[in-house]
C-alpha positions as CSV (number, residue, x, y, z in Angstrom):
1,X,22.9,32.8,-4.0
2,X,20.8,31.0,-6.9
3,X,24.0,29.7,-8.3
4,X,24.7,28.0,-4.6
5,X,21.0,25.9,-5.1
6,X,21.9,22.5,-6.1
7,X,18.8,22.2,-8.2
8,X,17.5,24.2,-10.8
9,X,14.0,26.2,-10.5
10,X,12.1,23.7,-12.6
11,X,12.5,21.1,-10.1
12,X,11.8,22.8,-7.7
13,X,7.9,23.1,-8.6
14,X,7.5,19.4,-9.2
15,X,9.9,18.0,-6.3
16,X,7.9,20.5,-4.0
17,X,4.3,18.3,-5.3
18,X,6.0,15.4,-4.5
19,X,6.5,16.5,-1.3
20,X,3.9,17.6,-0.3
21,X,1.8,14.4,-1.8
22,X,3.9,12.3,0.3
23,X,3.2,14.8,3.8
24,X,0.0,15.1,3.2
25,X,-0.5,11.0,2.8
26,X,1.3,10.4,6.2
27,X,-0.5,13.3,7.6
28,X,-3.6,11.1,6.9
29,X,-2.4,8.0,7.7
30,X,-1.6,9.3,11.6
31,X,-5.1,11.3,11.6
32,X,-7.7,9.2,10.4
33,X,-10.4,11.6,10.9
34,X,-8.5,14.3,9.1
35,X,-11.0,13.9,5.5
36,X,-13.9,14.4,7.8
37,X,-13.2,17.5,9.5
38,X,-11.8,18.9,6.2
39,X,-14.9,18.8,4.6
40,X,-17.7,20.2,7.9
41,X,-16.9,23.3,6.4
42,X,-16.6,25.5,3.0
43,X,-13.4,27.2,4.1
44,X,-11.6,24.0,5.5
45,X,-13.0,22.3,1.5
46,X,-11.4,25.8,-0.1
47,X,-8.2,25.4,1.6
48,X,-7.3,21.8,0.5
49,X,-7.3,23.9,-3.1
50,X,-5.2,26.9,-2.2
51,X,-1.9,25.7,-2.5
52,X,-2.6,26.1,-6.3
53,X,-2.9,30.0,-6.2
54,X,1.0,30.2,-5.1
55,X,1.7,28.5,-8.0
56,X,-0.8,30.3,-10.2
57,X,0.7,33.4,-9.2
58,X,4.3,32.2,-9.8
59,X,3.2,31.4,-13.2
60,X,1.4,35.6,-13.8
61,X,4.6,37.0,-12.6
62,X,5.7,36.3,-16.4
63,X,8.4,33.5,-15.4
64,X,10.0,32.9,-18.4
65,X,11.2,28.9,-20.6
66,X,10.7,25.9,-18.5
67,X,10.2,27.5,-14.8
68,X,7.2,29.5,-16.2
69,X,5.9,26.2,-17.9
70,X,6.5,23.8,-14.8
71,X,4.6,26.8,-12.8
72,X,1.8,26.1,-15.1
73,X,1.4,22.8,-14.9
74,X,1.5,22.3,-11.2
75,X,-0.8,24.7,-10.8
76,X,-3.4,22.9,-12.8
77,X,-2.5,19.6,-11.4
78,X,-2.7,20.8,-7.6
79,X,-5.9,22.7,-8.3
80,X,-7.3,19.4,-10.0
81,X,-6.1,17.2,-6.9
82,X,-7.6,19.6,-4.4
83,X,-11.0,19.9,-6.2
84,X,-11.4,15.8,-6.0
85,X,-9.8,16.0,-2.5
86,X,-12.0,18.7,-1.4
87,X,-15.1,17.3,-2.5
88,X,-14.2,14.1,-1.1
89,X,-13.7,14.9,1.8
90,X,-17.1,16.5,2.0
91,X,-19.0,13.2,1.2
92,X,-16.9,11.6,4.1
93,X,-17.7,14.4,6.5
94,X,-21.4,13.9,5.1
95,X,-21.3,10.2,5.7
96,X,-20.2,11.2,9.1
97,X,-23.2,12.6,10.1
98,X,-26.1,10.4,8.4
99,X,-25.3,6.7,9.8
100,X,-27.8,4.3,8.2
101,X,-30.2,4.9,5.5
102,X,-32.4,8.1,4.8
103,X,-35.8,8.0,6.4
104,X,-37.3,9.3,2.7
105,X,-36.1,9.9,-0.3
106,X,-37.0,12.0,-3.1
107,X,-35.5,11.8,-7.0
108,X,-33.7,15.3,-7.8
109,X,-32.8,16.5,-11.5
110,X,-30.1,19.6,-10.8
111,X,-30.8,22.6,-12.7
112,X,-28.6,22.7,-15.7
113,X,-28.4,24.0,-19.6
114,X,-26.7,21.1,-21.8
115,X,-26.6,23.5,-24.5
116,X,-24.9,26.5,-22.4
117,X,-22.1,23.8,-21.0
118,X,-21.5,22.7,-24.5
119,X,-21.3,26.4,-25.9
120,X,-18.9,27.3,-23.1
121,X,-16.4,23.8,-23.9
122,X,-16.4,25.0,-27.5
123,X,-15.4,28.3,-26.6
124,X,-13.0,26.8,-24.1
125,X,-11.5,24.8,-27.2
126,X,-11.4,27.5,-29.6
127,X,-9.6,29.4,-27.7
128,X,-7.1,27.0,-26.9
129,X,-6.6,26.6,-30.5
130,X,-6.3,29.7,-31.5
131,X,-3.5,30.5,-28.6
132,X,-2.2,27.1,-29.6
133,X,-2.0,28.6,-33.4
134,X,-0.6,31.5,-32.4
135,X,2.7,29.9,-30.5
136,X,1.4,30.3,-26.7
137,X,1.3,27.2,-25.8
138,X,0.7,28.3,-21.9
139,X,-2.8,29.7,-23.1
140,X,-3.5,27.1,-25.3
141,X,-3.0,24.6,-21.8
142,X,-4.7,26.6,-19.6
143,X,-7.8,27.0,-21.8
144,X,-7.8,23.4,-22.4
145,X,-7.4,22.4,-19.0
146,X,-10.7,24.9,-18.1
147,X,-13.0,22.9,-20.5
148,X,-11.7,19.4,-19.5
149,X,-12.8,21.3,-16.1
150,X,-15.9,22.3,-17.2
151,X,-16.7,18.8,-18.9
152,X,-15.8,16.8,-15.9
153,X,-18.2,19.2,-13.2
154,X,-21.2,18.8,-15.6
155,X,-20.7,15.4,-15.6
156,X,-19.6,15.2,-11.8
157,X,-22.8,17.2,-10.5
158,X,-25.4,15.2,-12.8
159,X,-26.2,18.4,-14.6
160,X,-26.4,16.4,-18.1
161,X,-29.3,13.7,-18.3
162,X,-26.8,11.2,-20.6
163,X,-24.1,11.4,-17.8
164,X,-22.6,8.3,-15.5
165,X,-24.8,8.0,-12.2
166,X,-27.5,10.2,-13.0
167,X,-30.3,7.7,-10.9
168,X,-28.5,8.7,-7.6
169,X,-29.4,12.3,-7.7
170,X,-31.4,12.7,-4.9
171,X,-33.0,14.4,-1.9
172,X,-32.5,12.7,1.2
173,X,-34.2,13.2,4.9
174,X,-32.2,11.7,7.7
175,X,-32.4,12.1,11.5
176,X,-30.0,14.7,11.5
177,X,-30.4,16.9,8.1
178,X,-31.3,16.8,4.6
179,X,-28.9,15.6,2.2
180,X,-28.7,16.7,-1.2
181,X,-27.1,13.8,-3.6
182,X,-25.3,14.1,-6.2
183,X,-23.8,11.4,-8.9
184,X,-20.5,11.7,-7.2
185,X,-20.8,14.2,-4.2
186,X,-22.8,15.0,-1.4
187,X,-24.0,18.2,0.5
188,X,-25.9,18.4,4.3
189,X,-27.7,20.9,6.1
190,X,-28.4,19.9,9.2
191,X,-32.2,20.5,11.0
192,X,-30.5,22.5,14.1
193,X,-29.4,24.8,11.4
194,X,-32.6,25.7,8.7
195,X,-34.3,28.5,10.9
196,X,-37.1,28.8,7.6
197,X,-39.0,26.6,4.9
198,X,-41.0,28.0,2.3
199,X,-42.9,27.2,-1.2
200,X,-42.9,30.7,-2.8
201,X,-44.0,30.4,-6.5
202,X,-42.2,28.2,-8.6
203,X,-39.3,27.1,-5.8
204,X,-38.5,25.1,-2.6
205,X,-36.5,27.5,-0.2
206,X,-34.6,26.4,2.9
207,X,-33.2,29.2,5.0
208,X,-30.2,28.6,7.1
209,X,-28.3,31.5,7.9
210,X,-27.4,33.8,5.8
211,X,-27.1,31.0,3.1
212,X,-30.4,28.9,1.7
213,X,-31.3,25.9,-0.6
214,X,-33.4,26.7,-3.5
215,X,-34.9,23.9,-6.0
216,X,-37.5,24.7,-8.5
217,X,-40.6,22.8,-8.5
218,X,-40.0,20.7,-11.7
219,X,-36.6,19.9,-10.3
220,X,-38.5,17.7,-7.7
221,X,-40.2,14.4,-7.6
222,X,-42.5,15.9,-5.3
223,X,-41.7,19.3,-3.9
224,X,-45.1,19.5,-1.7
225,X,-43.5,15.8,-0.2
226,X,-40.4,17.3,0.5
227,X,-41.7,20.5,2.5
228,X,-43.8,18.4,4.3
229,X,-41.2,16.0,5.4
230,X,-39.0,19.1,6.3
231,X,-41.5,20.8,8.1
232,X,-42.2,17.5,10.1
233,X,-38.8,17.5,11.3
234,X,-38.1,20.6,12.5
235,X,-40.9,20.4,14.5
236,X,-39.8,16.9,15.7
237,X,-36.4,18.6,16.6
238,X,-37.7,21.7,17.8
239,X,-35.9,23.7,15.4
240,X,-39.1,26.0,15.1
């Protein structure tokens, strides 16, 4: 039967991207509002990166030469494209929801330890190099590809002061929910759904759900500012 395939395993991985690059494009072209309900929700955002576990998995179940390789790499290039896809797809479903400008705005510095995202690149590094020394050049990728990872979310979520964009992390108070700002992403919680707001010691905490949002004090311009302006606004909506 695999003899009757007129194309080898290790195209299949890279012809089946292809495709599915090229589906999912005209999927988006004939459903404009596709990016925006993607991202209303966590489990729509996770599934835009599932399709990288199948190939994750193809590459555990020891594949061995090329097919094992291919199975790899497209794992790490699908997981890579979903993560940008996914998050933006959030700020579209975010920009959805808050037409105009915010009503205030507060600056925000997200929690973050330079030192401890260094420490974990150089570990990511090291042991890429020492799989990479060793002849397992799989390992040696996939290590690699985690720190570039790492790098690339420090920088993406403002959690280094020297990084690109750092001025736009914010705290944001529109008509229909607070918006939390990063340099290159955005997150909502809408008044209808925060059922509790309190200042308990050192930290901010909005309860909605089962979930909340926690910032600690020095994270804030002005965390007594922000309560306030939350507090105001439930009561405006009715949400208390």
């Amino acid at each position: 039967m695999t003899g009757s395939w007129p194309i080898g395993p290790v195209a299949t991985y890279p012809l089946g991207f292809a495709g599915g690059f090229v589906g999912g494009a005209a999927l988006a072209r004939a459903d404009r509002h596709l990016p925006t309900r993607l991202g209303r929700t966590l489990g729509r955002r996770l599934a835009v990166v599932a399709p990288a576990l199948v190939f994750g998995l193809l590459w555990l179940v020891a594949l061995e030469g090329g097919a094992g390789n291919v199975a790899l790499a497209t794992a790490i290039l699908v997981f890579a494209a979903g993560y940008v896809l996914s998050q933006l797809a959030g700020n579209r479903y975010v920009d959805s929801v808050t037409p105009g400008d915010p009503e205030e705005t507060w600056r925000w510095d997200p929690p973050g330890s330079p030192r401890l995202d260094a420490a974990l690149f150089v570990l990511y590094v090291a042991l890429g190099a020492g799989n990479a020394a060793g002849g397992s050049w799989e390992q040696a990728l996939l290590w690699l590809s985690l720190g570039i990872v790492w790098i690339g979310t420090c920088l993406a979520e403002g959690r280094w002061a020297f990084g690109p964009g750092r001025d736009r992390c914010e705290i944001q108070v529109y008509e229909t929910g607070l918006v939390k700002r990063r340099p290159y992403t955005k997150s909502f919680v809408a008044w209808r759904d925060i059922n509790h707001t309190r200042l308990r010691g050192d930290e901010l905490v909005l309860d909605y759900g089962l979930r909340d949002v926690r910032f600690d004090r020095d994270e804030l311009e002005n965390s007594e500012a922000v309560l306030e302006a939350v507090d105001r606004r439930l009561s405006e909506t009715g949400s208390r």
